[in-house]
PyMOL Python script that loads the backbone (N, CA, C, O; Angstrom):
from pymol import cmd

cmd.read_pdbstr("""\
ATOM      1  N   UNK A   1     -11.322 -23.720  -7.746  1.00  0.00           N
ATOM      2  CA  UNK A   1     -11.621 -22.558  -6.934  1.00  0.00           C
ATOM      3  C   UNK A   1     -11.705 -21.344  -7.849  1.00  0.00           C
ATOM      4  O   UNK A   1     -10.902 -20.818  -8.620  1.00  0.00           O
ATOM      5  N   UNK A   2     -13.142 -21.047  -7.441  1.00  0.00           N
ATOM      6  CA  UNK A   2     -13.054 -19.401  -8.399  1.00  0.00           C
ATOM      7  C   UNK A   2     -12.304 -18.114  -8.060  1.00  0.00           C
ATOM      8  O   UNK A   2     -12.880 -17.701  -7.053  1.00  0.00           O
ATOM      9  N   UNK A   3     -11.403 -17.334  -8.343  1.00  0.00           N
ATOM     10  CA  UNK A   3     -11.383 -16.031  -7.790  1.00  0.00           C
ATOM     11  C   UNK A   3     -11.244 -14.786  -8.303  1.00  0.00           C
ATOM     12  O   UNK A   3     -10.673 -14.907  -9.386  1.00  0.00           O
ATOM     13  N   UNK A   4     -11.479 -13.655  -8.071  1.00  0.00           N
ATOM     14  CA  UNK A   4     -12.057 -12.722  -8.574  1.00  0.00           C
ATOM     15  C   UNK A   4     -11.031 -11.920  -8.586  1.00  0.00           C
ATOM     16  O   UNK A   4     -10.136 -12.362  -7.866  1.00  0.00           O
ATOM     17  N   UNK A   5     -10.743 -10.831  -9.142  1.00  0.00           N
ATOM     18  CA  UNK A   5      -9.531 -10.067  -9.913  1.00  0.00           C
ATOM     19  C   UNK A   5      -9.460  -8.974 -10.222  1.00  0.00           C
ATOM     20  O   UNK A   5      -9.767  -8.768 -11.396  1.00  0.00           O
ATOM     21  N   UNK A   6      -9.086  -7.883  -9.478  1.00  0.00           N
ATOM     22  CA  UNK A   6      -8.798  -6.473  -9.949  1.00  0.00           C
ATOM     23  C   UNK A   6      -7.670  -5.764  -9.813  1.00  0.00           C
ATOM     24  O   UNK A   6      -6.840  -5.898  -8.914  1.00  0.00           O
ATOM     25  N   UNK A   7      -7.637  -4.927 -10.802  1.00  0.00           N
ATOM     26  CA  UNK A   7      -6.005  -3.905 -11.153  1.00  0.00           C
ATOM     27  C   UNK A   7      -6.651  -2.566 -11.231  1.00  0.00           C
ATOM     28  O   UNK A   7      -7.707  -2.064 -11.615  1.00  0.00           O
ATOM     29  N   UNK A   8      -5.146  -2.108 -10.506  1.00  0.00           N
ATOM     30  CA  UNK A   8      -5.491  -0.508 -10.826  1.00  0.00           C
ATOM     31  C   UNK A   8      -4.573   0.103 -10.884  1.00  0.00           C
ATOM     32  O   UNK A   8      -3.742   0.020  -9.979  1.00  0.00           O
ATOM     33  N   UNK A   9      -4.365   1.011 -12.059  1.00  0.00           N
ATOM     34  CA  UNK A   9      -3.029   1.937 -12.471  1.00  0.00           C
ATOM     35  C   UNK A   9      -3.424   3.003 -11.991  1.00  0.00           C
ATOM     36  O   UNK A   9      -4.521   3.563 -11.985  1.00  0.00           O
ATOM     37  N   UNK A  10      -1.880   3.385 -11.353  1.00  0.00           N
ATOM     38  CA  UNK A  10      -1.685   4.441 -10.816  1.00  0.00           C
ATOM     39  C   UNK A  10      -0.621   4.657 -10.901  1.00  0.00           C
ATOM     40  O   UNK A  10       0.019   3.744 -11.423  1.00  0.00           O
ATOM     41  N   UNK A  11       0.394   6.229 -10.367  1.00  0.00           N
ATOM     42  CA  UNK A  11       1.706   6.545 -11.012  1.00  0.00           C
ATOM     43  C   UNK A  11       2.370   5.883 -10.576  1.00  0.00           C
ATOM     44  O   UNK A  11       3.459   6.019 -11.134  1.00  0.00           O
ATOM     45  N   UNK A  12       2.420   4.808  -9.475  1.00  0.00           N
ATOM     46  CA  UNK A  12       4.124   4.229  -9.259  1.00  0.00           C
ATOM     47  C   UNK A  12       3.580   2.378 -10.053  1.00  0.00           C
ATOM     48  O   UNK A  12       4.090   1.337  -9.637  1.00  0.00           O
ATOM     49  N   UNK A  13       2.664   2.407 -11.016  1.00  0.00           N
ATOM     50  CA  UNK A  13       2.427   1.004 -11.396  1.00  0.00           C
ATOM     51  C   UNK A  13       1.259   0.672 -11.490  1.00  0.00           C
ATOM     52  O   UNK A  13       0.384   1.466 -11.834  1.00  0.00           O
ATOM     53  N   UNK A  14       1.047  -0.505 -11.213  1.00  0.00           N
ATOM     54  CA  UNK A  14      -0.194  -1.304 -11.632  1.00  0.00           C
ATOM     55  C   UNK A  14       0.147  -2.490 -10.037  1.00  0.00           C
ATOM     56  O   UNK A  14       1.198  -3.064  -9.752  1.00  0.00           O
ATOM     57  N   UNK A  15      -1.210  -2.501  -9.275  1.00  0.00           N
ATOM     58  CA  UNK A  15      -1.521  -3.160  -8.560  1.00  0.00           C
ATOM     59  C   UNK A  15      -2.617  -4.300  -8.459  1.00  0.00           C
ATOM     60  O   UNK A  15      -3.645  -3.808  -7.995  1.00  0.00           O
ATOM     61  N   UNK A  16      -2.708  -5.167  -8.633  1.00  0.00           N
ATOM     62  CA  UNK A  16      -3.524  -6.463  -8.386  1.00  0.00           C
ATOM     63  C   UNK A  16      -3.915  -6.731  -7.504  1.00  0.00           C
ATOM     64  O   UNK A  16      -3.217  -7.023  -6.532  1.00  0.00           O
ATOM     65  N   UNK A  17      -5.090  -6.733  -7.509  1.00  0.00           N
ATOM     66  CA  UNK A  17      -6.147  -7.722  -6.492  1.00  0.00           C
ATOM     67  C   UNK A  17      -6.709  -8.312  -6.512  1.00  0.00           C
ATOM     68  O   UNK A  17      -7.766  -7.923  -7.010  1.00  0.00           O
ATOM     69  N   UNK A  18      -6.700  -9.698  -6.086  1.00  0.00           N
ATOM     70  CA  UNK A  18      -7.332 -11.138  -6.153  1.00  0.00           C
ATOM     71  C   UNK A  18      -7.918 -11.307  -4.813  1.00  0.00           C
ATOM     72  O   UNK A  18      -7.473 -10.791  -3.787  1.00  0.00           O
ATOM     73  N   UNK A  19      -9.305 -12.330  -4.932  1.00  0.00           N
ATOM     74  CA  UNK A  19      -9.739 -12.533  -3.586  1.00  0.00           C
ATOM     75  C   UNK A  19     -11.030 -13.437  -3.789  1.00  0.00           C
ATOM     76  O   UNK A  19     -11.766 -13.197  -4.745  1.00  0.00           O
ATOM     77  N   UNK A  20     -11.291 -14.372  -2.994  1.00  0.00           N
ATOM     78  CA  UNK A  20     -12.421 -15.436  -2.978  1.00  0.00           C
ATOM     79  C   UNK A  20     -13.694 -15.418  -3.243  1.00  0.00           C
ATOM     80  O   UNK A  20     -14.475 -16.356  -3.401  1.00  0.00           O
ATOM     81  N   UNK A  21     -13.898 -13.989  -3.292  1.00  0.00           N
ATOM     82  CA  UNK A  21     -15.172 -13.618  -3.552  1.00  0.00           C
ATOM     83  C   UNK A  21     -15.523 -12.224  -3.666  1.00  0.00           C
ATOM     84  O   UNK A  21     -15.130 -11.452  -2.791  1.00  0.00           O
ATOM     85  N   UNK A  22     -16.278 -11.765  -4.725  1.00  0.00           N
ATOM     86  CA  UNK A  22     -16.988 -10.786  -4.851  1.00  0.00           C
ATOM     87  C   UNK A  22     -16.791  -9.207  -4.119  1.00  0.00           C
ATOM     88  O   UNK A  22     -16.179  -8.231  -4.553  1.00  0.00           O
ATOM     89  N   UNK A  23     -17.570  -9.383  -2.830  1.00  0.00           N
ATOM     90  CA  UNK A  23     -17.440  -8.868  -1.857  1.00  0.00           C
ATOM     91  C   UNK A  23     -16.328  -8.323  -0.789  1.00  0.00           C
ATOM     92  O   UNK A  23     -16.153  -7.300  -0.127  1.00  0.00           O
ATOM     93  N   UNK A  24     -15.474  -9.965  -1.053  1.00  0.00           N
ATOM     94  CA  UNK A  24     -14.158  -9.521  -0.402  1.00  0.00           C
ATOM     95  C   UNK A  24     -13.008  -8.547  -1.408  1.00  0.00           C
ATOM     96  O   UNK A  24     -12.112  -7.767  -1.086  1.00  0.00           O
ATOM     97  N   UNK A  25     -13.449  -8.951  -2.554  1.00  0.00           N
ATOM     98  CA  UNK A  25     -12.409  -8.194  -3.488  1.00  0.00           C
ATOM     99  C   UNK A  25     -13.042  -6.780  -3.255  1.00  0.00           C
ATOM    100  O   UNK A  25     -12.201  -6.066  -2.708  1.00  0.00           O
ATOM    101  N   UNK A  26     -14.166  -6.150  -3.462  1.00  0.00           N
ATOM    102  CA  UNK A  26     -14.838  -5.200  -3.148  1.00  0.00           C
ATOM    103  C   UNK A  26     -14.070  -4.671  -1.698  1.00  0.00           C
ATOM    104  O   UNK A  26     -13.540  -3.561  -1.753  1.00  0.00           O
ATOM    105  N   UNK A  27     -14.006  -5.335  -0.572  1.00  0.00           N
ATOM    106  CA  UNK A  27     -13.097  -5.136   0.458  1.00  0.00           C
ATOM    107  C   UNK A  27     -12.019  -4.306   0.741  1.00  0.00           C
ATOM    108  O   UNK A  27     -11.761  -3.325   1.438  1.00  0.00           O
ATOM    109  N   UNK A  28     -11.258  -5.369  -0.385  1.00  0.00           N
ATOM    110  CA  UNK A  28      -9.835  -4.894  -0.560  1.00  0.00           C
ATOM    111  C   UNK A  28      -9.344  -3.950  -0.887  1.00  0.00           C
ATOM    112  O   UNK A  28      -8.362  -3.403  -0.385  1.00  0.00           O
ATOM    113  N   UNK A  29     -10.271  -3.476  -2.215  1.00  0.00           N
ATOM    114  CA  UNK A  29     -10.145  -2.462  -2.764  1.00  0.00           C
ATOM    115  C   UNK A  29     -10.712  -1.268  -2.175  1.00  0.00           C
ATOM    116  O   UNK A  29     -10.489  -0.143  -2.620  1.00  0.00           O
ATOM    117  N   UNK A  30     -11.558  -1.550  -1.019  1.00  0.00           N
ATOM    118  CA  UNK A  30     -12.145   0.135  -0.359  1.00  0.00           C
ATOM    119  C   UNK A  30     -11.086   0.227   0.863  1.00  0.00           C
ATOM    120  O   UNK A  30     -10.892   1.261   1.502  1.00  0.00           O
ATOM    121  N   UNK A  31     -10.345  -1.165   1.124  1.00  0.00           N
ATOM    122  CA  UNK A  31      -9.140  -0.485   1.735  1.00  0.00           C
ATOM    123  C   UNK A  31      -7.731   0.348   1.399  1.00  0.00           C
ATOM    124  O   UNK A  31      -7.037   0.936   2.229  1.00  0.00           O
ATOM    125  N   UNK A  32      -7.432   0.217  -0.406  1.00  0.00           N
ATOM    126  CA  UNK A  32      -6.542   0.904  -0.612  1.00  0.00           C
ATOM    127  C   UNK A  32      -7.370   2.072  -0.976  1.00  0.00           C
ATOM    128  O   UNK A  32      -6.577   3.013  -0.976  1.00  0.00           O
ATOM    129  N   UNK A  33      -8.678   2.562  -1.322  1.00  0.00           N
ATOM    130  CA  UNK A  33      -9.139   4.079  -1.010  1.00  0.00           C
ATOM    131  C   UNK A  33      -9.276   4.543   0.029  1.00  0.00           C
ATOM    132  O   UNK A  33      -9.397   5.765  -0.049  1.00  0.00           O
ATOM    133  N   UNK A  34      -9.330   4.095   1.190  1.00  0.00           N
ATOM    134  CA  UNK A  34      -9.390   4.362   2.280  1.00  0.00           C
ATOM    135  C   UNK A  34      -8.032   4.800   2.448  1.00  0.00           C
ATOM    136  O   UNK A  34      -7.954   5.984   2.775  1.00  0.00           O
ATOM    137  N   UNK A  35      -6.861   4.154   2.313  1.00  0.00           N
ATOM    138  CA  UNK A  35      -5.570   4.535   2.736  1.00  0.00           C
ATOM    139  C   UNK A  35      -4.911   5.401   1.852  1.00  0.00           C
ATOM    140  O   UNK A  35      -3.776   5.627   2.270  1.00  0.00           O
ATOM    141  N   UNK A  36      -5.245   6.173   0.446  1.00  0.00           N
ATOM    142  CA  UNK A  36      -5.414   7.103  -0.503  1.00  0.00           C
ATOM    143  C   UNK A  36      -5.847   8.419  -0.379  1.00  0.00           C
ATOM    144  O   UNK A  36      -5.298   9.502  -0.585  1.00  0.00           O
ATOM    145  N   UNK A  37      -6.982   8.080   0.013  1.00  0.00           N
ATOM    146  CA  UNK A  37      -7.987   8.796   0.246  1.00  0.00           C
ATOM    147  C   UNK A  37      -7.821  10.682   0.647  1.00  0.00           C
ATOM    148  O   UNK A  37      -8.372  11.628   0.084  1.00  0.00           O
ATOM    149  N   UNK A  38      -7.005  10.678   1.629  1.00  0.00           N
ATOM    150  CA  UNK A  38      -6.445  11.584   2.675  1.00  0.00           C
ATOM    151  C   UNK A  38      -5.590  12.709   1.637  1.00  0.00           C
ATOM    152  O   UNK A  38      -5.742  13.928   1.555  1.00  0.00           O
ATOM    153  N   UNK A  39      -4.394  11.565   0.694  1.00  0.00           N
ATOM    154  CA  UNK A  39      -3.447  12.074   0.309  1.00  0.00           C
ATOM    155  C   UNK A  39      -3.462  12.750  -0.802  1.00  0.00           C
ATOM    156  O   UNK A  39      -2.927  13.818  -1.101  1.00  0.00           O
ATOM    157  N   UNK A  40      -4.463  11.661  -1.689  1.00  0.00           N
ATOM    158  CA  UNK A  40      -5.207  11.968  -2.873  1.00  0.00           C
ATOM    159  C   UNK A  40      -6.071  13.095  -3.169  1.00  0.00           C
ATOM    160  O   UNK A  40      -5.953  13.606  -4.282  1.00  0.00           O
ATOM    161  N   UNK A  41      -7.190  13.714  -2.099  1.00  0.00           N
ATOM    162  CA  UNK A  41      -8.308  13.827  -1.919  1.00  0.00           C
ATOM    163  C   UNK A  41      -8.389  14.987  -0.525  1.00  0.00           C
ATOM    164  O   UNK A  41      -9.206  15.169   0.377  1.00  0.00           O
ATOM    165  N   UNK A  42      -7.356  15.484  -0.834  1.00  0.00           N
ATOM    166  CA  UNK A  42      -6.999  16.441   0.520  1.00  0.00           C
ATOM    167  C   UNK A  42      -8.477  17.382   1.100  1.00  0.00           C
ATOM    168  O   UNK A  42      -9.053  17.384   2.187  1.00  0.00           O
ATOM    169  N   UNK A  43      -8.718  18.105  -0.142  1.00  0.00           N
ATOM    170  CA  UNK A  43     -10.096  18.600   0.161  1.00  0.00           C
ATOM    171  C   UNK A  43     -11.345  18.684   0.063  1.00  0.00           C
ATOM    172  O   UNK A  43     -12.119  19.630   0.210  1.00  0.00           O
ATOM    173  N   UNK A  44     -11.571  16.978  -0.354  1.00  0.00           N
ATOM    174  CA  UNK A  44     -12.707  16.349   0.288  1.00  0.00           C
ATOM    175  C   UNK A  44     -12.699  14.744   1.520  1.00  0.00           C
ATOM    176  O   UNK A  44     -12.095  13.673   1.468  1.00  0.00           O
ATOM    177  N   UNK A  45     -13.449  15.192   2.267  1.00  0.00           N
ATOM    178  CA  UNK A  45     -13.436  14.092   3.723  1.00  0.00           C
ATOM    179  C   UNK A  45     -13.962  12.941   2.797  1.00  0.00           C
ATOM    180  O   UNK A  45     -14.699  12.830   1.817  1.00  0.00           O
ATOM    181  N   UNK A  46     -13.129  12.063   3.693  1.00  0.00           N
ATOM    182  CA  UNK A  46     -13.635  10.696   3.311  1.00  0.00           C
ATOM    183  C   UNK A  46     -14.929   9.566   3.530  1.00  0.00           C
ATOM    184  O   UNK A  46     -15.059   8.627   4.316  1.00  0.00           O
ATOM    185  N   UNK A  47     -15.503   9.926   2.830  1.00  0.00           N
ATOM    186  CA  UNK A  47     -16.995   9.184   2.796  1.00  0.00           C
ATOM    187  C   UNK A  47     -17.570   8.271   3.995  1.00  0.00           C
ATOM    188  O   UNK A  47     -18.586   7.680   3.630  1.00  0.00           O
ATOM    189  N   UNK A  48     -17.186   7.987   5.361  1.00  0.00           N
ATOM    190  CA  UNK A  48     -17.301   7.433   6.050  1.00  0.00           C
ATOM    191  C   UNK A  48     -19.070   7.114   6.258  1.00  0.00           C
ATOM    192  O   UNK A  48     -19.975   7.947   6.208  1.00  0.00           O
ATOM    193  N   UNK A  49     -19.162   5.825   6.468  1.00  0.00           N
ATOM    194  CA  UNK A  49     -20.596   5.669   6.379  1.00  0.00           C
ATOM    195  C   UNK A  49     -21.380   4.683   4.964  1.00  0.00           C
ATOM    196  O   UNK A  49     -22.319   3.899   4.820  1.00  0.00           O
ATOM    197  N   UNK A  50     -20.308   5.323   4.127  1.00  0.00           N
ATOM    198  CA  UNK A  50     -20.984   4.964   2.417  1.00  0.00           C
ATOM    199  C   UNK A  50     -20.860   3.465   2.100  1.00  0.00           C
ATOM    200  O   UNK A  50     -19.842   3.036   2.644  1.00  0.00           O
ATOM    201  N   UNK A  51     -21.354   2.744   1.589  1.00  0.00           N
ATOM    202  CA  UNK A  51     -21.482   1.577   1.345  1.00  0.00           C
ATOM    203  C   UNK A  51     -20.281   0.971   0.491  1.00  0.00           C
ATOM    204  O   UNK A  51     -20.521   1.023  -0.715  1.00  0.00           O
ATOM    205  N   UNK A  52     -19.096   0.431   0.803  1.00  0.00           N
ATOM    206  CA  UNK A  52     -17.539   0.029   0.389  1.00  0.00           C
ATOM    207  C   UNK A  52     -17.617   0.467  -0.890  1.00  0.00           C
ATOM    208  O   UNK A  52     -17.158   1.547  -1.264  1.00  0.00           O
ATOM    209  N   UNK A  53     -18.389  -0.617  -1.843  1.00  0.00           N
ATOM    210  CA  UNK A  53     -18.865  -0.524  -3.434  1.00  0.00           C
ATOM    211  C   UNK A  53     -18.739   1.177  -4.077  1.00  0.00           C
ATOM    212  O   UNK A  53     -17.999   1.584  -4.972  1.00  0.00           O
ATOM    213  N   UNK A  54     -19.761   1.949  -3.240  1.00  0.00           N
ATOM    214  CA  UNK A  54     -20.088   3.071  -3.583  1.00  0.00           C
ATOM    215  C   UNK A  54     -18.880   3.998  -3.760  1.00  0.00           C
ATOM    216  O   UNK A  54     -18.549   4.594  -4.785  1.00  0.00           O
ATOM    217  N   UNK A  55     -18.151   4.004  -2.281  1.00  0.00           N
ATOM    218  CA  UNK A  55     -16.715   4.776  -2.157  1.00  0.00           C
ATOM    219  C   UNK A  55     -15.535   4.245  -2.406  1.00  0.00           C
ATOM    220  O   UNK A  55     -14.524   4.617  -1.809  1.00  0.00           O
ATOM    221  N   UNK A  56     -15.533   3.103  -3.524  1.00  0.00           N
ATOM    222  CA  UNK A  56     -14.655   2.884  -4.268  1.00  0.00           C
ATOM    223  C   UNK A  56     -14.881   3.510  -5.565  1.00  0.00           C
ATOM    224  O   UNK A  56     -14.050   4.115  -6.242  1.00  0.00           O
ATOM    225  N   UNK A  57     -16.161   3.282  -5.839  1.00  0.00           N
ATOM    226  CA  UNK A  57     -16.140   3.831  -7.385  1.00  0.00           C
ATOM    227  C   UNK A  57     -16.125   5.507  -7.158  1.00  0.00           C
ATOM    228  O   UNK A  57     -15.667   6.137  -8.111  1.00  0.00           O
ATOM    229  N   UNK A  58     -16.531   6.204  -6.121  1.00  0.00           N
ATOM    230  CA  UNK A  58     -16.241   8.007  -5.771  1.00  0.00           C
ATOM    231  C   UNK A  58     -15.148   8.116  -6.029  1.00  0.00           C
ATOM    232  O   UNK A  58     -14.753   9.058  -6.716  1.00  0.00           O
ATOM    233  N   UNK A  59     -14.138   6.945  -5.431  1.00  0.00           N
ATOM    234  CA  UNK A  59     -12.568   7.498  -5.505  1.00  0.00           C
ATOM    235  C   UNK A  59     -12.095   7.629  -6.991  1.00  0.00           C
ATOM    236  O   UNK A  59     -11.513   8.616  -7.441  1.00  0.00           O
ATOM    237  N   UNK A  60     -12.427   6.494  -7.695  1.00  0.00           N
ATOM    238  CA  UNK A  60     -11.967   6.752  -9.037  1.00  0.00           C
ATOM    239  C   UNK A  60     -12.755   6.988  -9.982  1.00  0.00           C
ATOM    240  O   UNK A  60     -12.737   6.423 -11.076  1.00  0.00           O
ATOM    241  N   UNK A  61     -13.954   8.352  -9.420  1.00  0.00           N
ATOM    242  CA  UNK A  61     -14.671   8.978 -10.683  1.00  0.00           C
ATOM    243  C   UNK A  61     -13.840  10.242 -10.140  1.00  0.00           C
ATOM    244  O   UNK A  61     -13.779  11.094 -11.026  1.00  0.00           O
ATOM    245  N   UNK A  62     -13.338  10.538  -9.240  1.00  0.00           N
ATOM    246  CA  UNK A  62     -12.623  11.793  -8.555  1.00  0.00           C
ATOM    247  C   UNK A  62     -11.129  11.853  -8.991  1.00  0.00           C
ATOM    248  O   UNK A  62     -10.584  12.944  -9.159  1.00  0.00           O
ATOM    249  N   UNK A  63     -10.388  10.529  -9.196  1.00  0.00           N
ATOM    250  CA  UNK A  63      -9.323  10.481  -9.514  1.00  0.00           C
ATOM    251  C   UNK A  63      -9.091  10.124 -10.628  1.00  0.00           C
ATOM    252  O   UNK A  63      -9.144   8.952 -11.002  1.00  0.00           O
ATOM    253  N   UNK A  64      -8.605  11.738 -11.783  1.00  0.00           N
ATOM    254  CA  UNK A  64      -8.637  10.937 -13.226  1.00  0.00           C
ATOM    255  C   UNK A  64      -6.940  10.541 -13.665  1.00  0.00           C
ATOM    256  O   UNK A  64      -6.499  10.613 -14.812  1.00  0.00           O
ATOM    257  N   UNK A  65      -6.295  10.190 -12.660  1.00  0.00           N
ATOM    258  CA  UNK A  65      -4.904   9.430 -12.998  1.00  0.00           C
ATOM    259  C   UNK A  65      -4.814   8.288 -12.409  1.00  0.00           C
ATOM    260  O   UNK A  65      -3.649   8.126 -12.045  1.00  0.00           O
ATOM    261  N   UNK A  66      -5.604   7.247 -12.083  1.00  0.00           N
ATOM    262  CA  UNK A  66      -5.780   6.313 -11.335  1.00  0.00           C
ATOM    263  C   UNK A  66      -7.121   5.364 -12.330  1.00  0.00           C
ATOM    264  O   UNK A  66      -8.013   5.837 -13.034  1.00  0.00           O
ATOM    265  N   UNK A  67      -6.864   4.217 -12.087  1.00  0.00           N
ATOM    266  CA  UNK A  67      -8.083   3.750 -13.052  1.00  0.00           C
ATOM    267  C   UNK A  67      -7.969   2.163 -12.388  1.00  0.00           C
ATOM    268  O   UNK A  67      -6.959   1.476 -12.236  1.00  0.00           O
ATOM    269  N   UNK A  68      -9.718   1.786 -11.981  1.00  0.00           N
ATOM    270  CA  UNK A  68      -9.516   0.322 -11.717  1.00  0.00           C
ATOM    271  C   UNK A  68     -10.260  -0.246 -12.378  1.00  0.00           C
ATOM    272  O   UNK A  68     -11.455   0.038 -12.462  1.00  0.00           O
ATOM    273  N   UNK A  69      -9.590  -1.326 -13.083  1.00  0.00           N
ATOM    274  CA  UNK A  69     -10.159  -2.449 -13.635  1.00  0.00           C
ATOM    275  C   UNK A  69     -10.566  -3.770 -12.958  1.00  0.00           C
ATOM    276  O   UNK A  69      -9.900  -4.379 -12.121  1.00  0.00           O
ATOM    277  N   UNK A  70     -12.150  -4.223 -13.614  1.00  0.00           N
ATOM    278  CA  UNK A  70     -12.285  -5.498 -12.953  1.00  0.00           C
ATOM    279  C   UNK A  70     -11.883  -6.655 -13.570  1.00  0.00           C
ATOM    280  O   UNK A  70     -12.417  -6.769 -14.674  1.00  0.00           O
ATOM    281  N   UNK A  71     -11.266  -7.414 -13.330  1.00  0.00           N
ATOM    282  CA  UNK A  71     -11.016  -8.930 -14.217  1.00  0.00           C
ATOM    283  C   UNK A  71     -12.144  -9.800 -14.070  1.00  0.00           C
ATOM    284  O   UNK A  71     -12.545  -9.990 -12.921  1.00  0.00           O
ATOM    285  N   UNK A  72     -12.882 -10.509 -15.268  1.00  0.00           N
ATOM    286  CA  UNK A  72     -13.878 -11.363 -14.870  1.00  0.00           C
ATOM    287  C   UNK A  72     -13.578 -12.366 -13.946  1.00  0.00           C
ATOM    288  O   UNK A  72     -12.680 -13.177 -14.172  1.00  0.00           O
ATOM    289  N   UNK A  73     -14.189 -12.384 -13.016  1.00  0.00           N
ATOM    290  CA  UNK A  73     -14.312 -13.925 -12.139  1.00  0.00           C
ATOM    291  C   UNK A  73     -12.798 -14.920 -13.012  1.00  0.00           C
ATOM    292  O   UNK A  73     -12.143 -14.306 -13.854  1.00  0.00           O
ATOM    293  N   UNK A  74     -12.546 -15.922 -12.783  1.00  0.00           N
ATOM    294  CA  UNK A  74     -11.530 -17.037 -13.007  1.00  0.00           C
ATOM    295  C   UNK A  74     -11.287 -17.813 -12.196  1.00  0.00           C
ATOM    296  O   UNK A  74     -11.083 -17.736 -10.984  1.00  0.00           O
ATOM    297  N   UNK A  75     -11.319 -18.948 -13.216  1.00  0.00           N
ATOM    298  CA  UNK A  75     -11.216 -20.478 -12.288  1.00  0.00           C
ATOM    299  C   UNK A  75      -9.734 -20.909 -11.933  1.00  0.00           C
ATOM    300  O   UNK A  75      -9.272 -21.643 -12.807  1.00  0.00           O
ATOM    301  N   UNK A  76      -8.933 -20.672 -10.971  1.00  0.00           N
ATOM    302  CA  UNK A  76      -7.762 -21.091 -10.647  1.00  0.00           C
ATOM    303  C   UNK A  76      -7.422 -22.341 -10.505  1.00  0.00           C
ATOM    304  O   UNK A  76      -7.878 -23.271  -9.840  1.00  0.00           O
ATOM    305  N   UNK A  77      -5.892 -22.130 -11.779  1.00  0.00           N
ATOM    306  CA  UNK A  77      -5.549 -23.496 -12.454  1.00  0.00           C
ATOM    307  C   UNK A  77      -5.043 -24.538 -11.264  1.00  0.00           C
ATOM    308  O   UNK A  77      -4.363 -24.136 -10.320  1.00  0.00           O
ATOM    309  N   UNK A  78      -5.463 -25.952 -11.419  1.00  0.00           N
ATOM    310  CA  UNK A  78      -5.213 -26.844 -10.721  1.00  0.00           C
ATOM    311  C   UNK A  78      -6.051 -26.874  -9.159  1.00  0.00           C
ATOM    312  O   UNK A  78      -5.538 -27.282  -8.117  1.00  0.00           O
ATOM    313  N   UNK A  79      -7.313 -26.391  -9.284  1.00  0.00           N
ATOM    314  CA  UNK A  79      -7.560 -26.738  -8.057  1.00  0.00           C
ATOM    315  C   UNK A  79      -9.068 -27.259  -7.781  1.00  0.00           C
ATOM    316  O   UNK A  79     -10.013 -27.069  -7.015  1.00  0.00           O
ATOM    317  N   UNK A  80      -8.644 -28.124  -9.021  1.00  0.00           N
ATOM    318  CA  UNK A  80     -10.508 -28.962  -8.699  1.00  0.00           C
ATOM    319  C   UNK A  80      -9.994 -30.142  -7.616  1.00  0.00           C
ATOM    320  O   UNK A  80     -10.806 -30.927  -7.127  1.00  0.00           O
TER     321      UNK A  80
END
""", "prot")
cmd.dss("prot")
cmd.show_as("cartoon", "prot")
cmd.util.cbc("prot")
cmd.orient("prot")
């Protein structure tokens, strides 16, 4: 099984996100900007409308103490 892999530092750590695919990791991650967003980002509204992809990468060209990394794709051990 392949799955896909992203981190992102920020001040209380480093958070991981794994997920089955592409898209869903893309997901995941426009849900912790979404839930950021407000607190982070007080005086600009939150992109509602914008395509997930797009207003993930807004959040962290806007936020320069926050940084997400993608992990290449990976084949998870033991599960052919």
């Amino acid at each position: 099984m392949k799955i896909w892999l992203a981190a992102i530092s920020h001040k209380h750590g480093t958070t991981v996100y794994a997920a089955v695919s592409r898209d869903r990791l893309i997901h995941e991650l426009y849900g912790y900007v979404q839930s950021w967003w407000k607190q982070e980002l007080p005086d600009d509204p939150f992109p509602d409308g914008m395509p997930e992809e797009e207003a993930v990468d807004l959040y962290f060209e806007k936020i320069d103490y926050e940084y997400l990394e993608f992990i290449d794709e990976t084949e998870l051990a033991g599960s052919e």
